[in-house]
N, CA and C of each residue as an Amber inpcrd file, in Angstrom:
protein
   351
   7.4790000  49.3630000  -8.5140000   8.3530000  48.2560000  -8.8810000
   9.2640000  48.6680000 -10.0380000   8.6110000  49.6400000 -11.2760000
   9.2920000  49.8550000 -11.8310000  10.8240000  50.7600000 -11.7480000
  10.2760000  51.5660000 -10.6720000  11.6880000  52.5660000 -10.2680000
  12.5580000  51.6120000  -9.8740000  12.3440000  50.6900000  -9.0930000
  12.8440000  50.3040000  -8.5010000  13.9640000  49.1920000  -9.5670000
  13.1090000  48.7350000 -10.2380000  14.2480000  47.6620000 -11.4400000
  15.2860000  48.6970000 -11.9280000  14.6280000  50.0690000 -12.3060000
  15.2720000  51.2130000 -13.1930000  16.3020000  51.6780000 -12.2890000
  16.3950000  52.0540000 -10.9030000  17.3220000  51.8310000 -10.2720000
  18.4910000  50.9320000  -9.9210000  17.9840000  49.7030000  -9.9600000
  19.0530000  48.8630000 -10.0280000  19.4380000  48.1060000 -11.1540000
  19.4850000  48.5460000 -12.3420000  19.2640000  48.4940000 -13.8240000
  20.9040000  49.8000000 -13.8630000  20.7440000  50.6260000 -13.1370000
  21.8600000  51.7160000 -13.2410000  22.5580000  51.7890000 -11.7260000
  22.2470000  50.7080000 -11.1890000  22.8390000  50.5990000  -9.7590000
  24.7790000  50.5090000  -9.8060000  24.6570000  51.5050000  -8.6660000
  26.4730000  50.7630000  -8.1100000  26.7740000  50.3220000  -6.5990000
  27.8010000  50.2260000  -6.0630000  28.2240000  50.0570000  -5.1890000
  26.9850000  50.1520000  -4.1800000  26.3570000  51.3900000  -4.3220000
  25.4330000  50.9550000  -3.1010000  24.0920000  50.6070000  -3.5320000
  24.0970000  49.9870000  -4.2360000  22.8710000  49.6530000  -4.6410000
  22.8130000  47.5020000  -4.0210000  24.3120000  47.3380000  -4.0340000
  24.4500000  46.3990000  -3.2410000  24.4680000  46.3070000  -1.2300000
  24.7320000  47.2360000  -1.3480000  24.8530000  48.1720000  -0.0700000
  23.0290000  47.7150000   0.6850000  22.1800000  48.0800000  -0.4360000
  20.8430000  48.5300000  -0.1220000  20.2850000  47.3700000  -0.1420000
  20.6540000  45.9460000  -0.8500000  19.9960000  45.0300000  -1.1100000
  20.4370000  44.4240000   0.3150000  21.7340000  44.2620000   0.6850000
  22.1200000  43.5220000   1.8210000  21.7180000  43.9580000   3.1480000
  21.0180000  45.2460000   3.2810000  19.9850000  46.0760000   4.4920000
  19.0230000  45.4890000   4.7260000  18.4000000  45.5860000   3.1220000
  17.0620000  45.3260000   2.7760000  16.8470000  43.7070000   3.5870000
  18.3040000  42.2200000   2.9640000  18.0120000  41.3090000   3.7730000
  18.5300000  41.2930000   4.3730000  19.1440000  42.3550000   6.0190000
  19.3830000  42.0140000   7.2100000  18.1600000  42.3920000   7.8640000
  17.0590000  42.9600000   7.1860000  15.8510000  43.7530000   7.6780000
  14.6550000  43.0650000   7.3350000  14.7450000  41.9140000   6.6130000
  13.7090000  41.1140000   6.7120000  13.2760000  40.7170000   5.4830000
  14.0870000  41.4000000   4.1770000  13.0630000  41.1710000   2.3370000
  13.4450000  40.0660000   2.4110000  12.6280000  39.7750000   1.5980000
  12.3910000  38.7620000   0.8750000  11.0990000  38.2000000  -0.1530000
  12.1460000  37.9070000  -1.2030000  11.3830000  37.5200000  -2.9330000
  10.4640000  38.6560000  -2.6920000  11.5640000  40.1560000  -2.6190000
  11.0250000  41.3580000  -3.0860000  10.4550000  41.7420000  -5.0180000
  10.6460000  40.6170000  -5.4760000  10.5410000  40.8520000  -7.0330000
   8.9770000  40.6750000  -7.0030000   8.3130000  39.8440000  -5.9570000
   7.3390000  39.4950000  -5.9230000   6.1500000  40.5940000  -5.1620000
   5.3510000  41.1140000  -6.5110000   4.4730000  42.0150000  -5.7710000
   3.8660000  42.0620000  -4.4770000   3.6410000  41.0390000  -4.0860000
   2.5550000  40.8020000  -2.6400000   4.1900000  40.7590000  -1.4950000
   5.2060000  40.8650000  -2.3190000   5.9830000  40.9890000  -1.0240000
   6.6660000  42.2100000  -0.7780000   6.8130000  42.6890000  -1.8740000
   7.1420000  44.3610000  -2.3370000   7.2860000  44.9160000  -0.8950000
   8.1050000  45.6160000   0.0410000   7.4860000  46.7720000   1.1650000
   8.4320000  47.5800000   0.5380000   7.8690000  48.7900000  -0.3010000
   8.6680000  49.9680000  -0.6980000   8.5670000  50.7850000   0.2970000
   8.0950000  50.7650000   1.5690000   8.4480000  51.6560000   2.4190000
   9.7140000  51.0380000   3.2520000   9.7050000  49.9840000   3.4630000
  11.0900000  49.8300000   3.8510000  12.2330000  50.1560000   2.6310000
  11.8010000  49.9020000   1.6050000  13.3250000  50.7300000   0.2650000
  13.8130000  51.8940000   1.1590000  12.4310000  52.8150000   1.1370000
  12.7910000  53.7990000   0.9690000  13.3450000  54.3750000   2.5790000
  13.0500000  53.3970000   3.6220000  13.6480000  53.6130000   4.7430000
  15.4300000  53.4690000   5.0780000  15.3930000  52.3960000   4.3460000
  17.1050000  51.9990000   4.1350000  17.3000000  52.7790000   2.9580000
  16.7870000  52.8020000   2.0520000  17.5230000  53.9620000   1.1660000
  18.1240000  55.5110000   2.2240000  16.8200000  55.7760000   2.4120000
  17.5530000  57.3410000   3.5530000  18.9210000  57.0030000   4.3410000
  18.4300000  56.1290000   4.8740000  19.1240000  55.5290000   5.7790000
  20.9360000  55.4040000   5.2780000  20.9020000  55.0770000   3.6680000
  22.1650000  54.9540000   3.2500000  22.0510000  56.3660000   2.5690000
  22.0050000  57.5230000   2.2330000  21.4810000  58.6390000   1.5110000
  21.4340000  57.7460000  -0.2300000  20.8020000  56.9220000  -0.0020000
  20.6570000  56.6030000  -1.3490000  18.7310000  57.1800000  -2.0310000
  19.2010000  58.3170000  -2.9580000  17.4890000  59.0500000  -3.8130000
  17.3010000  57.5230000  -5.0290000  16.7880000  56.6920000  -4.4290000
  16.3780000  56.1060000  -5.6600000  15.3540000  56.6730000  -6.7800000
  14.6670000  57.6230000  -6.4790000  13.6410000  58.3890000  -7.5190000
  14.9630000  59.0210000  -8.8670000  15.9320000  59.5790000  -8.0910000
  16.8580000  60.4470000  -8.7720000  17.6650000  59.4790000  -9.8410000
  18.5760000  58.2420000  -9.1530000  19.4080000  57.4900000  -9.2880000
  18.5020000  56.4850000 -10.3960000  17.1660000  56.4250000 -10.3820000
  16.6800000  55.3280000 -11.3650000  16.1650000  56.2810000 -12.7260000
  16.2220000  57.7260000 -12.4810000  15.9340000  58.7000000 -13.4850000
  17.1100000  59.0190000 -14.1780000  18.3830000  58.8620000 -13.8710000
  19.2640000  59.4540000 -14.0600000  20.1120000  58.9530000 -15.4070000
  20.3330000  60.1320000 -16.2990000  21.2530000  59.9920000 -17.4290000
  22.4660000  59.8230000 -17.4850000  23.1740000  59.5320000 -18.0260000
  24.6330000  59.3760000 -17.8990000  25.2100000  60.0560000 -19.2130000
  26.0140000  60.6450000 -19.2070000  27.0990000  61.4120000 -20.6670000
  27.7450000  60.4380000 -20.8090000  28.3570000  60.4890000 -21.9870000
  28.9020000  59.7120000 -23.1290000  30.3750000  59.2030000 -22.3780000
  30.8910000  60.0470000 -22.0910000  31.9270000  60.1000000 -20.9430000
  31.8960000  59.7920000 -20.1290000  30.2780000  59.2570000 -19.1020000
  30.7980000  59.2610000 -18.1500000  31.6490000  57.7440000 -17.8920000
  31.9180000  57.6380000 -16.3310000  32.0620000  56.3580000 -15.8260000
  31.1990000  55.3170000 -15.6660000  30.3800000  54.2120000 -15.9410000
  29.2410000  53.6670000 -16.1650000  29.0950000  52.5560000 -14.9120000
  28.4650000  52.1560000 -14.0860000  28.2550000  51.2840000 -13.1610000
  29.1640000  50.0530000 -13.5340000  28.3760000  49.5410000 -14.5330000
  29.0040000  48.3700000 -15.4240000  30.3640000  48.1450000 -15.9760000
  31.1390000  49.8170000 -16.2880000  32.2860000  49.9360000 -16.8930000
  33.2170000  48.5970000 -16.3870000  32.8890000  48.1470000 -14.8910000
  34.3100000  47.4010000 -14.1870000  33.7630000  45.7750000 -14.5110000
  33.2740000  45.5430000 -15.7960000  32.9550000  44.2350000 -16.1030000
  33.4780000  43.9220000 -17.6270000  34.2370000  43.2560000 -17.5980000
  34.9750000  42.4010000 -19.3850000  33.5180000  41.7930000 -19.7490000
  32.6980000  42.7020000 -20.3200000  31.8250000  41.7500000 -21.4180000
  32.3900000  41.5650000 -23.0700000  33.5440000  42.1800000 -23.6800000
  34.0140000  42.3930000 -24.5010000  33.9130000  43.2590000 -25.7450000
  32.4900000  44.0480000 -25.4110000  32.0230000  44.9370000 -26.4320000
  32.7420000  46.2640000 -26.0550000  33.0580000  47.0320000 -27.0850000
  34.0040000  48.3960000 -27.3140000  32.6150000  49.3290000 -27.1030000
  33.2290000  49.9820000 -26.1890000  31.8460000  51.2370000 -25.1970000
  31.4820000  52.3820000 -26.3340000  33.0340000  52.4980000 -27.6900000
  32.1520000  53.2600000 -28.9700000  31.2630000  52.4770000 -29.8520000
  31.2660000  51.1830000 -29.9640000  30.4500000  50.1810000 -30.4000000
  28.6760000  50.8810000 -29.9310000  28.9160000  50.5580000 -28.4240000
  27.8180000  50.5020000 -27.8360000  27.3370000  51.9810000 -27.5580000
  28.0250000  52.9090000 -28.2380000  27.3910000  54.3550000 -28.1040000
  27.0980000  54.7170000 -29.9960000  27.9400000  54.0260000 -30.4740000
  27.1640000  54.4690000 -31.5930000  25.7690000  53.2700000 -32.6100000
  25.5650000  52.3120000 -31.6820000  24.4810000  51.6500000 -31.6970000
  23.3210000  52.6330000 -30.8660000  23.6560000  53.1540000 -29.5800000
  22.7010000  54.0150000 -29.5670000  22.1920000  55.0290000 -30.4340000
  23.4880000  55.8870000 -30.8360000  22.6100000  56.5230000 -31.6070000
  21.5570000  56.1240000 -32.3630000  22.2530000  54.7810000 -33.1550000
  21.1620000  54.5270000 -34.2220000  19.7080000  54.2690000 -33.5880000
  19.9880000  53.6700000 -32.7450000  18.4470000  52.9280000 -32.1300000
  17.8390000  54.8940000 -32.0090000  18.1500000  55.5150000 -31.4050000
  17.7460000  56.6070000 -31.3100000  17.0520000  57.2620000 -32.6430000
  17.4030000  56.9040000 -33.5920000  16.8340000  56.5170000 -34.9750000
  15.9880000  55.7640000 -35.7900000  15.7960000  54.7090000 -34.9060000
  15.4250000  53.6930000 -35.1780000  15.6450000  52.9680000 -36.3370000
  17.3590000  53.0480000 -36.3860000  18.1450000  51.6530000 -37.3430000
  18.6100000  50.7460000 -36.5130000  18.0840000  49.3740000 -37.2400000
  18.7180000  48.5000000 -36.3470000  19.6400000  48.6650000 -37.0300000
  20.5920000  47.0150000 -36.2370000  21.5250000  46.1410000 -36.7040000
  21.7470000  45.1820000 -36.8870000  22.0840000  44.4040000 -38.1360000
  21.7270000  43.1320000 -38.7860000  22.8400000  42.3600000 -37.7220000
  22.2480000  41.1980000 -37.1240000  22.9170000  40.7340000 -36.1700000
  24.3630000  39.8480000 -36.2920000  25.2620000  39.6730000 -35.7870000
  26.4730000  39.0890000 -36.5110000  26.4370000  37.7370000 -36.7660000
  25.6500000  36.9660000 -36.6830000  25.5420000  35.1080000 -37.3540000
  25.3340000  36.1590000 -39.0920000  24.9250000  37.1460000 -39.2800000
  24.6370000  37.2420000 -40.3310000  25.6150000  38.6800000 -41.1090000
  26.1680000  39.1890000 -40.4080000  27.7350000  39.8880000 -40.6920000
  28.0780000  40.5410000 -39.4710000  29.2620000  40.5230000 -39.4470000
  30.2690000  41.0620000 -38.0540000  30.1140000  42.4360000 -38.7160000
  29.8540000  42.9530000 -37.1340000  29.5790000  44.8070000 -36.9250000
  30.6720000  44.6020000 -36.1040000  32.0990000  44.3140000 -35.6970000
  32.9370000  44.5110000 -35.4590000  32.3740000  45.7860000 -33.6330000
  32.1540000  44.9270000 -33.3270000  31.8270000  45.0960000 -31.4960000
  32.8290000  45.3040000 -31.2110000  33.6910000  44.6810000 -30.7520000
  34.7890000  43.8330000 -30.0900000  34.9500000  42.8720000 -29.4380000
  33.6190000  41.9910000 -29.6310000  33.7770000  40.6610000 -29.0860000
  34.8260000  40.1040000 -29.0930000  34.9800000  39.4270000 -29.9370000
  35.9400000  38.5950000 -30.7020000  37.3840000  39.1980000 -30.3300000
  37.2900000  40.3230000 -30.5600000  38.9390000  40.6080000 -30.5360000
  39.3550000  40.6270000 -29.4710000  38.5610000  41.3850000 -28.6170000
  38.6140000  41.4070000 -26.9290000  38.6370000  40.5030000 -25.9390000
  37.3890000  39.2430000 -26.7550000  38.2380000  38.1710000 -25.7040000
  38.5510000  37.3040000 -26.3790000  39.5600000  37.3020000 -27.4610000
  40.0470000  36.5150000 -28.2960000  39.5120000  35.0860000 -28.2380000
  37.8150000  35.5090000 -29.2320000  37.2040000  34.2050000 -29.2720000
  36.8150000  34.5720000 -31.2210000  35.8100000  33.3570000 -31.3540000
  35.5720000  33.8570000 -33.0670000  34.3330000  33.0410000 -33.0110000
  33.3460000  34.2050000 -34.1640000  31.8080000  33.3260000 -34.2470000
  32.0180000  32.4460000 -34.7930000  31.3640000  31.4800000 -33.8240000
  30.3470000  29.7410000 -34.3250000  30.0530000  29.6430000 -35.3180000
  28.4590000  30.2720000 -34.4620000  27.2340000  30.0080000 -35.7310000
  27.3000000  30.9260000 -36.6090000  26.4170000  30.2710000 -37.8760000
  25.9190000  30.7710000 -39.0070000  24.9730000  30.6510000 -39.3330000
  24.2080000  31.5460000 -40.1220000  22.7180000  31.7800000 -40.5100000
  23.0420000  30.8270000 -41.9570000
């Protein structure tokens, strides 16, 4: 179950591909252990050459193109790479009700924080 979230956690294009197989082929409330058939995944996976073992293991460079890239959530992708680093460190970040770390929320989708601590 877990590959399987971790796969579609870094899923693209056919990872929708695989879900819409999956229900012309019979899943259903696959989230649910007792309904789980990972042998059918992995039948429609072949079936589409989709390696989910590979694709739910898989790293991505700093550069690359990201599944997600084609979605306006409004955060700046150096924001969100140099928060990794830190976490990779284990520094957080004091959250913005309590000071702006300048994301790009705000600017990006020209909105401005609410709340306050």
């Amino acid at each position: 179950m877990s590959q399987l979230e971790a796969y579609f956690s870094r899923g693209d294009a056919n990872a929708s591909a695989l879900i819409y197989d999956m229900y012309k082929n019979g899943a259903y409330l696959e989230s649910w252990d007792e309904n789980l058939d990972f042998n059918l995944y992995e039948k429609i996976a072949g079936k589409l050459n989709i390696d989910i073992e590979k694709e739910a293991s898989r790293e991505f460079d700093v550069d690359d193109k990201l599944p997600w890239d084609d979605i306006n959530y409004g955060v700046d992708k150096s924001w969100l790479y140099a928060e990794y680093e830190k976490a990779k460190k284990a520094v957080s970040t004091v959250p913005c009700e309590v000071k702006c770390n300048n994301c790009g929320v705000c600017r990006n989708l020209k909105t401005r924080k609410v709340l306050s601590v």
